[in-house]
Rosetta silent file (secondary structure, phi, psi, omega in degrees, C-alpha in Angstrom):
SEQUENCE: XXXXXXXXXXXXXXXXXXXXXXXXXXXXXXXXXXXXXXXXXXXXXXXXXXXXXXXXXXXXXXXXXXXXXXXXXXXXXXXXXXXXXXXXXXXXXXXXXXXXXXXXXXXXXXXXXXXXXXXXXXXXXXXXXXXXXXXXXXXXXXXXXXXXXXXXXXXXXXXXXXXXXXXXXX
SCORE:     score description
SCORE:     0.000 S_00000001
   1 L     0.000  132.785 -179.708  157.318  132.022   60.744 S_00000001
   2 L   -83.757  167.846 -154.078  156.675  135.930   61.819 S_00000001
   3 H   -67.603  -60.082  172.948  155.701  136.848   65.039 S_00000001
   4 H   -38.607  -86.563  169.582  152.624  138.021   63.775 S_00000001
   5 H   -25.662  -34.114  165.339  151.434  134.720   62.157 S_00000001
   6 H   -81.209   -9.660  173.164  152.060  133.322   65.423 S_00000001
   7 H   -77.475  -62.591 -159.543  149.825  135.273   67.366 S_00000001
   8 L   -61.242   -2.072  150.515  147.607  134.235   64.576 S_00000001
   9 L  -120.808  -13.219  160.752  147.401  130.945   65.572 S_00000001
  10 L   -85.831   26.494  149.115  147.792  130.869   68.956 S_00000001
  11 L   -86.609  -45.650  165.447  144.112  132.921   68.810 S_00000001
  12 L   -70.425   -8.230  172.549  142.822  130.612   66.787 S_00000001
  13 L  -108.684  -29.251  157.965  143.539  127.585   68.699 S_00000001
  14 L   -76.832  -19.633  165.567  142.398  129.605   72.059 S_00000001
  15 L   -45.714  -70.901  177.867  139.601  130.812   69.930 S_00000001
  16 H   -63.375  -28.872 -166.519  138.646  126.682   68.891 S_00000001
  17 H   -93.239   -9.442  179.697  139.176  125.408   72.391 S_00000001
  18 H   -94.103  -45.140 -155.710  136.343  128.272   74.047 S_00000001
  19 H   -82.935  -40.379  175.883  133.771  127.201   70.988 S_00000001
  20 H   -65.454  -22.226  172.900  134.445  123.501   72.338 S_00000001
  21 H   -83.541  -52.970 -176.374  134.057  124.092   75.687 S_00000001
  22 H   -63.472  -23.062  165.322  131.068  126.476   74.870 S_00000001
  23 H   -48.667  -85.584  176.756  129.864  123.018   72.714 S_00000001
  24 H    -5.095  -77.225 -179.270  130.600  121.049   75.753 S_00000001
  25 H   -15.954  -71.528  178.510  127.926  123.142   77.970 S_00000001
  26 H   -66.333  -42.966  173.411  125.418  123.448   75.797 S_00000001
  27 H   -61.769  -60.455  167.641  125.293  119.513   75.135 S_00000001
  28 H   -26.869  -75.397 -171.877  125.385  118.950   79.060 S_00000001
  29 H   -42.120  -35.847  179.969  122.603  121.544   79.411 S_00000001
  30 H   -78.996  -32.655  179.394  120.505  119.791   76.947 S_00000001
  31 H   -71.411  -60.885  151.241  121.380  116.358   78.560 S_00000001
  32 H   -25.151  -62.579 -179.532  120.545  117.389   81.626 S_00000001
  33 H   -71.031  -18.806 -177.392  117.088  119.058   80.650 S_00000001
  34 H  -100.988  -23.453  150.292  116.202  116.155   79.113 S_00000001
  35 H   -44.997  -56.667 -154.758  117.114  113.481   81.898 S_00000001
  36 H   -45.719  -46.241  170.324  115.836  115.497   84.593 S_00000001
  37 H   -49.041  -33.322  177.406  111.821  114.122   84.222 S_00000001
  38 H   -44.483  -84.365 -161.796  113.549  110.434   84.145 S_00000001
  39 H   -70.032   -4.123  159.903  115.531  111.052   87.268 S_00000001
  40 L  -132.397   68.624  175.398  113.019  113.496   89.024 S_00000001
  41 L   -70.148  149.825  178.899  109.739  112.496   88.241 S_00000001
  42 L   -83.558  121.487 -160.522  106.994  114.742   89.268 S_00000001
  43 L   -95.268  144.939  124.915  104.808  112.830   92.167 S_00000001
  44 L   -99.590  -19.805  177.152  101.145  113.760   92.091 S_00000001
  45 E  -138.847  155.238  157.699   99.833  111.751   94.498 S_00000001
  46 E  -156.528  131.457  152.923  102.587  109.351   97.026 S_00000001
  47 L   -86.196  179.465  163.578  101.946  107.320  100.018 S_00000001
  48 L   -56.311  118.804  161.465  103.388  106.866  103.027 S_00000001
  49 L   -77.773  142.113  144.134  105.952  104.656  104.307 S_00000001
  50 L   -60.317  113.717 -179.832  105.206  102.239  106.627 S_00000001
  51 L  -125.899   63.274  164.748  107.046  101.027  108.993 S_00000001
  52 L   -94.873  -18.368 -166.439  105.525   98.022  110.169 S_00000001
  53 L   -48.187  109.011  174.675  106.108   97.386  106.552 S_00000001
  54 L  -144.289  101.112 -164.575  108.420   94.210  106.353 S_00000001
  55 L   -97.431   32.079  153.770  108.731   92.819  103.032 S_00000001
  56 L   -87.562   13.098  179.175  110.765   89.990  104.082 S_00000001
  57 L  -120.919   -2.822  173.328  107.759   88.519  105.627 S_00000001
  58 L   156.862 -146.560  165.819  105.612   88.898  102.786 S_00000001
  59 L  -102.693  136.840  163.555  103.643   91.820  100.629 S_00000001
  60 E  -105.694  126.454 -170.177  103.036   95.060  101.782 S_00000001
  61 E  -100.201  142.971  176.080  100.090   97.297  101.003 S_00000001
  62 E  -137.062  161.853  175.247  100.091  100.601  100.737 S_00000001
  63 L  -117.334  128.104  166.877   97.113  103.460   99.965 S_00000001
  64 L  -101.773  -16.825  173.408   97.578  106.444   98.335 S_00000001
  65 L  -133.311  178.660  175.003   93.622  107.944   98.696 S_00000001
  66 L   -61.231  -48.502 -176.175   90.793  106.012   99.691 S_00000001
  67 L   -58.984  -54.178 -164.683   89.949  104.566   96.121 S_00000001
  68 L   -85.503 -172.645 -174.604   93.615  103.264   95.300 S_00000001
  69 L   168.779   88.238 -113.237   95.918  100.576   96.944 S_00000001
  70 E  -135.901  128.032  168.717   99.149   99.177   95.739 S_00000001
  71 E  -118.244  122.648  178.568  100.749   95.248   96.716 S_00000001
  72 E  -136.685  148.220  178.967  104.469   95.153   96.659 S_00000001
  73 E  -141.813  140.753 -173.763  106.576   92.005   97.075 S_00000001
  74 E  -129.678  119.682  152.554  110.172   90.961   96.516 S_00000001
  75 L  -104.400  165.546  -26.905  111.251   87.593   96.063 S_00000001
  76 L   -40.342   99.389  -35.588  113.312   85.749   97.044 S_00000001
  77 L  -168.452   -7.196  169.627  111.924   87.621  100.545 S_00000001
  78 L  -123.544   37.011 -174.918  115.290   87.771  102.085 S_00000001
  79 L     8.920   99.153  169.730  116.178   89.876   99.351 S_00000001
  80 L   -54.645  142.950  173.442  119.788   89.311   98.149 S_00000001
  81 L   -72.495  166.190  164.991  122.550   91.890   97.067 S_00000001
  82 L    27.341   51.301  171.371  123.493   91.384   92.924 S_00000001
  83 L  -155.941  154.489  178.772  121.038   88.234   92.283 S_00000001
  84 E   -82.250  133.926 -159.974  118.186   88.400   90.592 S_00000001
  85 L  -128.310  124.793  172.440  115.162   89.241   92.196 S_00000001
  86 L   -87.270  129.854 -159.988  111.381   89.248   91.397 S_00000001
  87 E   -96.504  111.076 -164.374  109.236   92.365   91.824 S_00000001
  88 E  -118.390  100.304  179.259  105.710   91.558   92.152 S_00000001
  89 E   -89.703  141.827 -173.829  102.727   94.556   91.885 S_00000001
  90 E  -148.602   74.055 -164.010   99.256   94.628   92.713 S_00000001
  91 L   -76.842  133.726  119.923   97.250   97.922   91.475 S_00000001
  92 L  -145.071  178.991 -159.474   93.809   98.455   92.393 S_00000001
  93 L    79.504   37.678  173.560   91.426  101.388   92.057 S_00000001
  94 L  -177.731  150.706 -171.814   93.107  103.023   89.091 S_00000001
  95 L  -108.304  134.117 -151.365   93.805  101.992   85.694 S_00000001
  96 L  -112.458   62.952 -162.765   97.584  102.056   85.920 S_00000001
  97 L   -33.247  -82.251 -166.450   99.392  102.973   82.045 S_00000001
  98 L  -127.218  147.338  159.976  102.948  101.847   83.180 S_00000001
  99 E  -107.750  164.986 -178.984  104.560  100.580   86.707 S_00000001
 100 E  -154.072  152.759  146.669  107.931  101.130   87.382 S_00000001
 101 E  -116.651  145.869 -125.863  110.374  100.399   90.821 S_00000001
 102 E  -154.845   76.055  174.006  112.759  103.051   91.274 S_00000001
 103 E   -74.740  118.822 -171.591  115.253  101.350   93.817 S_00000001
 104 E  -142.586  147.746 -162.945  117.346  104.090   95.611 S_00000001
 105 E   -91.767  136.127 -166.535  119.974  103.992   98.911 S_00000001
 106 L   -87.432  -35.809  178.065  117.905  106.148  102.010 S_00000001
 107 L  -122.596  -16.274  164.059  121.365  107.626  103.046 S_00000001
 108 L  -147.301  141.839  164.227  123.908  107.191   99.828 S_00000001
 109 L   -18.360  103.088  179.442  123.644  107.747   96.162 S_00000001
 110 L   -99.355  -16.149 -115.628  123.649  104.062   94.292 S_00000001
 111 L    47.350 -168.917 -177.082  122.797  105.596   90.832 S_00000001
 112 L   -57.431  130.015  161.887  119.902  104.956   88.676 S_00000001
 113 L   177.184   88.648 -173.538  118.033  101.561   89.221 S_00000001
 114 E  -121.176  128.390  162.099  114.486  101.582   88.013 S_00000001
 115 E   -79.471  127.706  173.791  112.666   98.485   86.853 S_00000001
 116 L  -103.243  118.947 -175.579  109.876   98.866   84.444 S_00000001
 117 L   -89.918  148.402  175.784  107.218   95.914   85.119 S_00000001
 118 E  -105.093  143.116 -172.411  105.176   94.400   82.924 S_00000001
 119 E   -70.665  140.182  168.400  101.659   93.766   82.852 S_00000001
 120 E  -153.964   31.095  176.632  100.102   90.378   83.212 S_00000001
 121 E   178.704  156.721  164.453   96.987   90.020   84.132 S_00000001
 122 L   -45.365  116.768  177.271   94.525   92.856   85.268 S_00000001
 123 L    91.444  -17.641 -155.516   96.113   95.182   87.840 S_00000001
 124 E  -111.958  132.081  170.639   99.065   92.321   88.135 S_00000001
 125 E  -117.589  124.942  159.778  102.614   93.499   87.622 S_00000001
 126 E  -160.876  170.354  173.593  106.304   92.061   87.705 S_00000001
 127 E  -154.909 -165.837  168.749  109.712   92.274   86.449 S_00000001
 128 L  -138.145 -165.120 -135.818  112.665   91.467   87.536 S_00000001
 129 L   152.807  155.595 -102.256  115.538   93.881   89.401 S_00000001
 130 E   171.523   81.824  166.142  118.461   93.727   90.757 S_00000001
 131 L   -85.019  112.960 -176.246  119.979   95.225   94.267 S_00000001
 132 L   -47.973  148.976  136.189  123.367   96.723   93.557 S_00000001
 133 L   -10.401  113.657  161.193  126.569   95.851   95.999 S_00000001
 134 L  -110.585  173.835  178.445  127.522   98.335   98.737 S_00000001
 135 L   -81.163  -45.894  178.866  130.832   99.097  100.538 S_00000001
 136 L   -59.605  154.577 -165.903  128.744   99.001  103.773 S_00000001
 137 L   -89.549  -17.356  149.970  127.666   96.051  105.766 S_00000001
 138 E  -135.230  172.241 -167.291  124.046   97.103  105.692 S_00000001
 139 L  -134.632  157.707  168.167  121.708   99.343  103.821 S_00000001
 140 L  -127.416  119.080  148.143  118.798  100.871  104.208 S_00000001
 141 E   -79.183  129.635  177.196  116.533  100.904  100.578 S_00000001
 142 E  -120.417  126.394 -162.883  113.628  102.490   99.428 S_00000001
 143 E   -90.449  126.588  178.850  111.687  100.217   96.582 S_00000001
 144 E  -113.951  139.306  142.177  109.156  103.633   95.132 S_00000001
 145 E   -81.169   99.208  179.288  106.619  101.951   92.933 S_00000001
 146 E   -93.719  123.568  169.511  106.020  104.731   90.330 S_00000001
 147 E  -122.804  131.123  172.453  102.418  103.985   88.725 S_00000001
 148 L  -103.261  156.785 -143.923  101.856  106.468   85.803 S_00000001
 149 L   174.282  158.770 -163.048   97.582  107.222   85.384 S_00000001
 150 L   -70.519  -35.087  165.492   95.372  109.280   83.378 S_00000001
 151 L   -64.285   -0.429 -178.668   95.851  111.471   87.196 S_00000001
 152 L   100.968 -170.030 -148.374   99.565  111.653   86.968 S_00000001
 153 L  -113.745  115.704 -162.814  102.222  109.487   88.306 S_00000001
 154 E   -93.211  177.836 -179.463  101.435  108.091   91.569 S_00000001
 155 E  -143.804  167.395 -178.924  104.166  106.697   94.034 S_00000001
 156 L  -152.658  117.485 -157.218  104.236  104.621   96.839 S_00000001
 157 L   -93.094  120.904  147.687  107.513  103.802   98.926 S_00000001
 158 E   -48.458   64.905  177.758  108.836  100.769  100.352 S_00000001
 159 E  -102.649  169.615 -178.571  111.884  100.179  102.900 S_00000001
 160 E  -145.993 -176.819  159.460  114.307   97.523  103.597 S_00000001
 161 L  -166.074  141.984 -159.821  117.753   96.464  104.138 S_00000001
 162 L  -133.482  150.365 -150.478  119.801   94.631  102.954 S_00000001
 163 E  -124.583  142.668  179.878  122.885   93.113  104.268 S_00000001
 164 L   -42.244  157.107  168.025  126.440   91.481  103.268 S_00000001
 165 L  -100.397  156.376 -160.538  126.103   87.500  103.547 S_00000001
 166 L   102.228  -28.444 -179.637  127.054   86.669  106.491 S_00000001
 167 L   -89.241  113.313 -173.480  126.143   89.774  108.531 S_00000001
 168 L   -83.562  124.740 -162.855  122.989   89.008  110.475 S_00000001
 169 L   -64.021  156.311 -174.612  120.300   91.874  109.877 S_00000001
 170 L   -61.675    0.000    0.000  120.457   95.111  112.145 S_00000001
């Protein structure tokens, strides 16, 4: 093989490996743009938390305006890591298109872990959901109830924590 023919293919193989990488990118970028409303929804309205808020003692209401008002509950109430748990909603003062809980770690990254609830009665929501495992011996969580409306997608945040068994809460 001449020298020349080899230059001729070692161009062509650095040549193929920039148009794969330049693939690469462009599919990310597109991946990306199209995740990002999922994983950063756009709030229009959110309440507060509260934090008298304890929703191992029961449901906690929260308001995002005067008109609306959101009931959130977790059972079993002393809310277990990796067991299945039911998520109980209670819109009124809006007609509410989809709920969703959006579970997320207050100081580290857990990934994605959003519940979509189902309707079942006027205003009455549940699903069921599912707190991931940590390395740590407690957590701090925040349950966001994402309600989407003909006004945009309102949210209303929840914390807790949840603890190893055995480990007596903070």
């Amino acid at each position: 093989m001449s020298e020349k023919s080899k230059d001729n293919q070692s161009q062509g193989t650095i040549m193929l490996w920039i148009a794969a990488a330049i693939l690469l990118i462009a599919i990310s970028v597109v991946a990306v743009y199209k995740a990002w409303p999922m994983l950063f929804p756009e709030i229009s309205q959110s309440a507060v938390v509260d934090p008298q808020c304890d929703l191992r003692q029961g449901p906690c209401i929260s308001s995002i305006n005067t008109d609306v008002q959101i009931s959130f509950s977790i059972q079993p109430q002393e809310i277990p890591l990796v067991k299945p748990l039911k998520l109980h909603v209670q819109v009124k003062g809006v007609n509410a298109h989809k709920v969703e809980v959006d579970f997320v770690g207050v100081d580290m990254n857990m990934g994605f872990n959003r519940v979509v609830l189902q309707q079942y009665e006027a205003g009455l929501y549940e699903g069921d959901g599912m707190i991931p495992v940590c390395v740590r011996d407690s957590m701090e969580w925040e349950a966001k109830v994402l309600i989407t409306t003909d006004q945009g997608l309102l949210s209303a945040p929840y914390r807790f924590i949840t603890v190893r068994p055995g480990i007596p809460l903070p």
